[in-house]
C-alpha positions in Angstrom: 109.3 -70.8 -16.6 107.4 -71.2 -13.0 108.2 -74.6 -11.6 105.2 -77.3 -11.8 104.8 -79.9 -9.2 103.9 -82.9 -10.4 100.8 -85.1 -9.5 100.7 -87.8 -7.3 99.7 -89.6 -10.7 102.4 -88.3 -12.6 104.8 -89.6 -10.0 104.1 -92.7 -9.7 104.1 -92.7 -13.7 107.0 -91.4 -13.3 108.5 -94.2 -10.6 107.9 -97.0 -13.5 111.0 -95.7 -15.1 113.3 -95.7 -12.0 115.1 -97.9 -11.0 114.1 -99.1 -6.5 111.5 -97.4 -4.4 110.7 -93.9 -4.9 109.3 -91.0 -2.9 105.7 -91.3 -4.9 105.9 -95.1 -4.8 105.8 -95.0 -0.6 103.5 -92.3 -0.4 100.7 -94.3 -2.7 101.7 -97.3 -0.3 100.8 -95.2 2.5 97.5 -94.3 1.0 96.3 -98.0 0.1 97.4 -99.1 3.5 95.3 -95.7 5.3 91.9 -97.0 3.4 92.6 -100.7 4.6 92.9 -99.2 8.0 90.0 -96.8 7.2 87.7 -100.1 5.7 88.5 -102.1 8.6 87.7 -99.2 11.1 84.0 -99.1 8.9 83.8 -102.2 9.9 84.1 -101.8 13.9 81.5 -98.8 13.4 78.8 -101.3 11.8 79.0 -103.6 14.6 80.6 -106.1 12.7 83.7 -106.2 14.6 84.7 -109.2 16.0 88.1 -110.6 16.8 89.4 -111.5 14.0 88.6 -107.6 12.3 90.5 -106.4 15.7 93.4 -108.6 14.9 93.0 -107.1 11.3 93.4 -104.0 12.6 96.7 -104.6 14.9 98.4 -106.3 11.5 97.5 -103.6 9.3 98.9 -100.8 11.6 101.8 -102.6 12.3 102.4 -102.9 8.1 102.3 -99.2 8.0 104.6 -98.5 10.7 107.1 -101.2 9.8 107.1 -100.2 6.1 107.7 -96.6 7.2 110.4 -97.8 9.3 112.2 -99.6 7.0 112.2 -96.7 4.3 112.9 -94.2 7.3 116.3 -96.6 7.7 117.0 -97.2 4.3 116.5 -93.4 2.5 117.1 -92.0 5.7 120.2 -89.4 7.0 123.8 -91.1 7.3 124.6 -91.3 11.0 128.2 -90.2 9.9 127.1 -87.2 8.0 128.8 -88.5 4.5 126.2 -88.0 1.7 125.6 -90.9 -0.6 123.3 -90.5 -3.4 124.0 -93.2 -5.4 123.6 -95.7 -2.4 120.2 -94.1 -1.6 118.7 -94.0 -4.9 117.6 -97.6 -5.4 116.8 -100.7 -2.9 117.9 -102.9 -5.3 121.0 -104.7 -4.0 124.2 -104.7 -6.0 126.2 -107.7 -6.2 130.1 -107.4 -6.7 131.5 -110.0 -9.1 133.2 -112.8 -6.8 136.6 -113.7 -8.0 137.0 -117.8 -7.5 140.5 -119.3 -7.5 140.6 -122.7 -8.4 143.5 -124.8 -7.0 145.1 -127.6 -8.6 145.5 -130.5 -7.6 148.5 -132.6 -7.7 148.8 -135.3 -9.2 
């Protein structure tokens, strides 16, 4: 059997049934975020770019970079070299149970 890689559809399908952000989740990010950039450069080329499409701009580029930093951090190598899958395969925080002791008071 010969090894089929999968879509970028398929992937993202796929990513419904998994738990956090996966690999085709970011990269369909990164494609939504490109055409707003690509729309709002349209937009300088028509002449209709005043200020407030400038500013656009600056936001926009400065979601893409700061999204892909934040994924570079979070899915990204171990400074220490350990290798932890299970810590890397969701963003969803897990909460540990707290154990509260009540004291009595006496009476």
């Amino acid at each position: 059997r010969q090894f089929k890689a999968m879509t970028l559809a398929e992937d993202v399908v796929n990513s419904i049934f998994e738990r956090g952000v996966n690999q085709g989740t970011i990269r369909v990010l990164n494609y939504v975020i490109a055409a707003l950039i690509a729309s709002i450069f349209l937009a300088i080329a028509t002449g209709s770019g005043n200020i407030h499409v400038y500013i656009l701009l600056f936001l926009s580029l400065g979601l893409l970079f700061s999204v892909n930093y934040f994924v570079g951090i979070l899915y990204g190598p171990d400074p220490n070299g350990n290798d932890k899958k299970e810590e890397k395969q969701t963003a969803t925080p897990v909460h540990k149970k707290r154990s509260r002791s009540r004291s009595k008071k006496a009476d």
